[in-house]
N, C-alpha and C positions, 0 to 999 in steps of 0.2 A: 504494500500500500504506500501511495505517494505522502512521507511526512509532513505535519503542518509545522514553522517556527510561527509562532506567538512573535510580531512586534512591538514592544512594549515603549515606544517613542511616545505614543499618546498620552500614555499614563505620566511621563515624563512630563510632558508640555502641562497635565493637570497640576500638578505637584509645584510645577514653578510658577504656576500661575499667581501663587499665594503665599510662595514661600514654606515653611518646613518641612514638614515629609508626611506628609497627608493629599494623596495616595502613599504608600509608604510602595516603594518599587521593589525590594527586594520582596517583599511579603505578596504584589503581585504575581511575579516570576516563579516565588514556591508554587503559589497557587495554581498557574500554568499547567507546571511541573504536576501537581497533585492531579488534577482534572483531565489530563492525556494525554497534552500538547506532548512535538516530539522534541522541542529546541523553541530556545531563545533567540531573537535575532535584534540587536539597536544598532542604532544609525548615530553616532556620534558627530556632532558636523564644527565648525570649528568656534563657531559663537555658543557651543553651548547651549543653545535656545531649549533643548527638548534635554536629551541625555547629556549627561556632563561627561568629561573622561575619567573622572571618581567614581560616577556610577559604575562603567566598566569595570574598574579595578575591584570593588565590592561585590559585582555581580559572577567575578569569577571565581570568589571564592564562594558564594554559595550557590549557583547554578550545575545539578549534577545532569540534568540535559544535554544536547546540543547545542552550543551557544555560535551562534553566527554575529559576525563584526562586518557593516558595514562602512563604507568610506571612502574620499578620494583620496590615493595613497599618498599626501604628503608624509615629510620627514617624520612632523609631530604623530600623526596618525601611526606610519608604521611603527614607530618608537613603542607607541602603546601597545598596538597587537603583538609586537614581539618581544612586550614583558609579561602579554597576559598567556599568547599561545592558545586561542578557543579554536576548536576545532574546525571551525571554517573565516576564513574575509572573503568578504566580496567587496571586488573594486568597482567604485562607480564615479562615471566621469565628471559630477557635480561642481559645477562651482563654488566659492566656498558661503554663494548668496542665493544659492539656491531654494524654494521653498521645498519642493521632494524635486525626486530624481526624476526626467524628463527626458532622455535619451540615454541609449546605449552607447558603449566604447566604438568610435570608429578603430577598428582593428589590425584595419593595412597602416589609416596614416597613424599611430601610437606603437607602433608596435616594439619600435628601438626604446621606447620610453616604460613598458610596459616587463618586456623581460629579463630586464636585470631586476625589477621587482617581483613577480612571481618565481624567480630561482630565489631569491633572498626569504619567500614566506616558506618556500617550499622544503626549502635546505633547514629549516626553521618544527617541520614536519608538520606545516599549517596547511587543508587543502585550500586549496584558491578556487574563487568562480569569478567570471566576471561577466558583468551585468551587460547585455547584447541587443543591439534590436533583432528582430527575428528576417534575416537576411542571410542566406548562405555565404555571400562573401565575408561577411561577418563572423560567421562561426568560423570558415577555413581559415580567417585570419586570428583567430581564438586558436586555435588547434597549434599554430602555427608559434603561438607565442608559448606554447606549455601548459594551458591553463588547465586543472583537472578539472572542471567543470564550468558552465555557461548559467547567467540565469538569463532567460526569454523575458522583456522589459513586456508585458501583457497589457500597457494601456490600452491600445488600440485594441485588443481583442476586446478589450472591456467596453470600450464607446461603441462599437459598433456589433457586440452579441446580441442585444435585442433586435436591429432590425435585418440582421441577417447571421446566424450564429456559423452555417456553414462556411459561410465566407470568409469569416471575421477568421476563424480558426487556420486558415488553409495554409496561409505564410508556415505558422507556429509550427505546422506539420511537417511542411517542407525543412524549416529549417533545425527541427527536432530532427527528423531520420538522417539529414546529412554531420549532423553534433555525430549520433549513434555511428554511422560508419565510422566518423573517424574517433571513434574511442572516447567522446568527450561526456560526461554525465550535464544530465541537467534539471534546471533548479527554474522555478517561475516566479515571479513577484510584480506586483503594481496594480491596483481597484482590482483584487478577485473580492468576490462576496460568495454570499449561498445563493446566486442566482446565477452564477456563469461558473462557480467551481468544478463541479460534477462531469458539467460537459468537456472541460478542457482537461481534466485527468482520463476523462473515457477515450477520450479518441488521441490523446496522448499517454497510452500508460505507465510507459518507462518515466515520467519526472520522477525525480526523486523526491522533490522539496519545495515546498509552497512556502513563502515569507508572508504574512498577512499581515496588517495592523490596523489600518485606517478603519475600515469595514468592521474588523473583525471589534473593534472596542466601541465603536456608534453602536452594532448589533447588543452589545454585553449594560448597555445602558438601557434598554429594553425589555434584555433577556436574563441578564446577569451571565457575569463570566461563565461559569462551569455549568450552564445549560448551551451559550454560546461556543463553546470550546468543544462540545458534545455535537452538534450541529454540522459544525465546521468539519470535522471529522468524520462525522456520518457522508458527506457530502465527497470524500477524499473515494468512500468505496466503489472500487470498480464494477 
């Protein structure tokens, strides 16, 4: 079954809204952990606005999950991932004023810039993915640089699953079975909800790993976390 990480950025941005630690994030992330989620995944960015680089450091030691590190790999950024070592980073090509992430790695033109970074996470024994539009030259140019896995940047599948879902999907496809030839694993992330999840694990079923947050904590306000975390997952079965 395709993994869910839990992004807990939102709980972040709650927490700072007001100052001290109410959402309390760590006790968050157990609860995650407790309810079924398979991995953590924060987006550290360099203002700090949501997750702090503290968080990180605190959440590594109590996250026994998968913990995914997102981010664009400056110095400062990888400094951190490689004192914390979480079992995955994904590089994404953000700026550092970005509000989320909004395109993939161009692959061809980054690439000299790109692997001497993934050999340093990799020698590091951290896997790497990095974050793609779903474009085959895109992936060959992923494969090319080392990267052990890809995540599919899914906004566009998202804008346009309701008015045409087989369409929306058909890129993701193409550029999923050409990852799979060449060895590459893959990861998806960006507006999935319980409305377009299901489909996009059905007719993809090798993803490994779905990053959700945005959706996933608007629904939990709702629904409450660990009936929404139940949901989500119900949703992941093939």
């Amino acid at each position: 079954m395709t993994k869910l990480s839990v992004n807990i950025n939102k709980i972040a941005t709650l927490r700072n809204a007001r100052g001290g630690n109410n959402p309390d994030l760590i006790a968050v992330a157990r609860d995650c952990e407790r309810f079924g989620a398979d991995g953590i995944t924060v987006h550290p960015r360099p203002d700090e606005r949501h997750i702090r680089y503290s968080d990180v450091l605190e959440l590594q030691k109590h996250t026994r999950i998968e913990f995914n590190i997102e981010g664009y790999p400056s110095e400062r950024f990888l400094d951190l991932v490689l004192q914390v070592k979480p079992h995955q980073v994904t590089l994404v090509p953000d700026p550092p004023d970005a509000i989320t992430s909004n395109a993939g790695w161009d692959t061809l033109e980054n690439k000299e810039f790109l692997i001497p970074i993934i050999t340093r996470l990799k020698d590091a024994k951290i896997r790497t993915s990095l974050f793609v539009d779903p474009l085959e030259t895109m992936v060959k140019g992923a494969a090319a640089i080392g990267t052990d896995r890809i995540e599919l940047y899914t906004e566009r599948y998202a804008h346009f699953f309701i008015q045409d879902k087989y369409n929306a999907i058909k890129p993701y496809k193409v550029a999923s079975e050409m990852a799979k030839k060449l060895g590459i694993q893959i990861n998806a992330g960006h507006d999935l909800n319980l409305q377009n999840l299901h489909f996009l694990v059905t007719e993809i079923p090798f993803i490994q790993e779905v990053s959700i947050g945005h959706a996933l904590i608007c629904d939990a306000l709702y629904l409450g976390l660990e009936n929404t975390i139940a949901l989500y997952l119900n949703q992941l079965q093939k």
